[in-house]
BAZA-485530 format. One line per 10 residues: number of its first residue (from 1); for each residue x, y, z of N, C-alpha, C. Coordinates in steps of 0.05 Angstrom, whole numbers, plus 5000, padded with zeros to 4 digits. Layout:
BEGIN
NUM> X/Y/Z/X/Y/Z/X/Y/Z; ...
END
This chain:
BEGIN
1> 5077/5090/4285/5054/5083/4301/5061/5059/4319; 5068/5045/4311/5084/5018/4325/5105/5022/4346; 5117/5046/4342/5141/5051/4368/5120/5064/4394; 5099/5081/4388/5094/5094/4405/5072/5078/4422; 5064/5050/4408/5038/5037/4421/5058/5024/4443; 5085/5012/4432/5108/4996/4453/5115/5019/4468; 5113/5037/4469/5124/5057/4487/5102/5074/4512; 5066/5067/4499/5054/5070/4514/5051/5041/4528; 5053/5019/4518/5054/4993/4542/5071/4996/4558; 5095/5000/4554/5119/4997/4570/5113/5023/4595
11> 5100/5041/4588/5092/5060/4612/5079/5060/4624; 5057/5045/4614/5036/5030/4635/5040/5007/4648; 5063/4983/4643/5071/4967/4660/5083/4985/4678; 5101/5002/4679/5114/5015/4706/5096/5023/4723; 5076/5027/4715/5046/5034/4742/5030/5010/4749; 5030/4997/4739/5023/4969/4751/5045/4956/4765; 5061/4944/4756/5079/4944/4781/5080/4958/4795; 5089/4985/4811/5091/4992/4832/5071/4990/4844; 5043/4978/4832/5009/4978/4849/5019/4944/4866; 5040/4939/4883/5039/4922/4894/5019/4914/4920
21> 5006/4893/4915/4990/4887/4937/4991/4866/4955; 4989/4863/4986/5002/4834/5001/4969/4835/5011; 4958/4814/5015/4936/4811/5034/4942/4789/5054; 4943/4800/5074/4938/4770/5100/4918/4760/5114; 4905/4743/5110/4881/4739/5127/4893/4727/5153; 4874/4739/5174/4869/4730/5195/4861/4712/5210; 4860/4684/5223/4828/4677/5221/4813/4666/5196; 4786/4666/5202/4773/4666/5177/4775/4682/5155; 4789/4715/5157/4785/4735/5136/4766/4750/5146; 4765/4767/5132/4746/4787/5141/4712/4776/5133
31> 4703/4788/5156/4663/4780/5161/4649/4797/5147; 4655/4831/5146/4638/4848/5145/4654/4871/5135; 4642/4890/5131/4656/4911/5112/4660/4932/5122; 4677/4938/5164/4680/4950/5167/4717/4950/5166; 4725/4976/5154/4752/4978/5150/4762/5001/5162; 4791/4995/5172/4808/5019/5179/4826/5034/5164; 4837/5050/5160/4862/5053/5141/4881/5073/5143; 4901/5070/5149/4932/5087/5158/4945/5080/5132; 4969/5106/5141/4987/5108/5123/5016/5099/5130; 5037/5079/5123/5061/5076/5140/5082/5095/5121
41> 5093/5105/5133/5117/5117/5119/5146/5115/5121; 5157/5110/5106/5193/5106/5110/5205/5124/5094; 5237/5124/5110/5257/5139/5098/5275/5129/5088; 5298/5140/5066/5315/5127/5056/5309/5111/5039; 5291/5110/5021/5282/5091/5010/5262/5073/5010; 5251/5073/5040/5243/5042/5053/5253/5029/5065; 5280/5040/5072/5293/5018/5091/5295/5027/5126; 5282/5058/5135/5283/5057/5162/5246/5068/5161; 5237/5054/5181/5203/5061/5180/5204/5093/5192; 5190/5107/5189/5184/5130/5214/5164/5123/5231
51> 5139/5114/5215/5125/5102/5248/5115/5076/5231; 5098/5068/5265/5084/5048/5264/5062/5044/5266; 5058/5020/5248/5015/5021/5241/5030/4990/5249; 5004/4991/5276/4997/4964/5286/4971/4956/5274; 4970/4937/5259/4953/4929/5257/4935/4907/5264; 4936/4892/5284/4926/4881/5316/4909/4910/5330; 4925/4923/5332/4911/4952/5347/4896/4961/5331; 4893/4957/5303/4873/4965/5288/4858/4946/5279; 4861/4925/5284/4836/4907/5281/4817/4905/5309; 4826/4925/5334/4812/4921/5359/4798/4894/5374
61> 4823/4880/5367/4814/4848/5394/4797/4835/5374; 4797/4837/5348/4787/4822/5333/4793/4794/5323; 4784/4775/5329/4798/4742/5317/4791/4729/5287; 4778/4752/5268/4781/4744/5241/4785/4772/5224; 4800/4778/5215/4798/4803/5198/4827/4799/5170; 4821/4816/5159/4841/4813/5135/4862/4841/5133; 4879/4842/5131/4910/4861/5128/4916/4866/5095; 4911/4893/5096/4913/4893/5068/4938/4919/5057; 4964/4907/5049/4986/4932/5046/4988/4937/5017; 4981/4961/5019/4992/4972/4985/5003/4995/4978
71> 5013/4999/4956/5018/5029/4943/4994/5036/4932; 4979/5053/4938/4951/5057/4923/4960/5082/4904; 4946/5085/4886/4949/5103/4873/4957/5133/4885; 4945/5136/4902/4948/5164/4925/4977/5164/4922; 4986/5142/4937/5012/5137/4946/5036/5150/4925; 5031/5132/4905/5041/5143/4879/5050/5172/4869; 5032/5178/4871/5023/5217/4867/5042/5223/4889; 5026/5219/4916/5047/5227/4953/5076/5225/4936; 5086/5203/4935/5113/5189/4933/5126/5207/4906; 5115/5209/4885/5127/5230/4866/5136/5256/4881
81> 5129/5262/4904/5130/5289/4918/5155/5290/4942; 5147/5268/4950/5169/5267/4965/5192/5239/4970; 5195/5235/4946/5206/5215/4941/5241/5237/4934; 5233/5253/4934/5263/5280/4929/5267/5275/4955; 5271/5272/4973/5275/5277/5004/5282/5250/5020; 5269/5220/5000/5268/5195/5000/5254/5184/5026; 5228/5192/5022/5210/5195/5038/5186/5180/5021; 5177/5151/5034/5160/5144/5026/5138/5128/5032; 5113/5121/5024/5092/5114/5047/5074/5091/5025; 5063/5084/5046/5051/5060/5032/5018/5051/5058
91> 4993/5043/5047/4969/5040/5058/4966/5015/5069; 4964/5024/5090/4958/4995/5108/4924/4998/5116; 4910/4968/5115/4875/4975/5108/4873/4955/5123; 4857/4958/5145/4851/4928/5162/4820/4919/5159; 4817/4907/5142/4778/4900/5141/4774/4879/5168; 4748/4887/5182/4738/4864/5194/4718/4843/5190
END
């Protein structure tokens, strides 16, 4: 019973870590609870982007808002899929 409770923690730390989150505020931070949200994706691992998520262009001329990058759970699931191909993406959320 003891091996398998250390063996279900140790499986559930590997999904919390990869739930990495950066937030940047802007400005003040975000005012109000309108949000954008794109997907960025890279190849090779993460080390060449395929595109770009501006996010200035997605805050639209805004002078306080908050940047929010993560692996969301989606991502996770996405990334099990095409992580064979080394293809991988990550959520970029711009609140204003």
């Amino acid at each position: 019973m003891k091996k398998i409770t250390v063996y279900v923690c140790l499986f559930s730390l590997l999904f919390v870590m990869a739930c990495s989150t950066h937030i940047h505020k802007i400005g003040a931070g975000a005012k109000g609870g309108e949000s954008i949200e794109k997907r960025q994706w890279y190849a090779l691992w993460g080390l060449v982007p395929i595109n770009n998520v501006d996010s200035s262009e997605m805050a639209g001329g805004a002078a306080n808002y908050e940047i929010k990058t993560e692996q969301s759970p989606l991502d996770i699931i996405i990334n099990f899929f095409t992580g064979i191909v080394t293809v991988y993406s990550r959520t970029v959320t711009v609140t204003k």
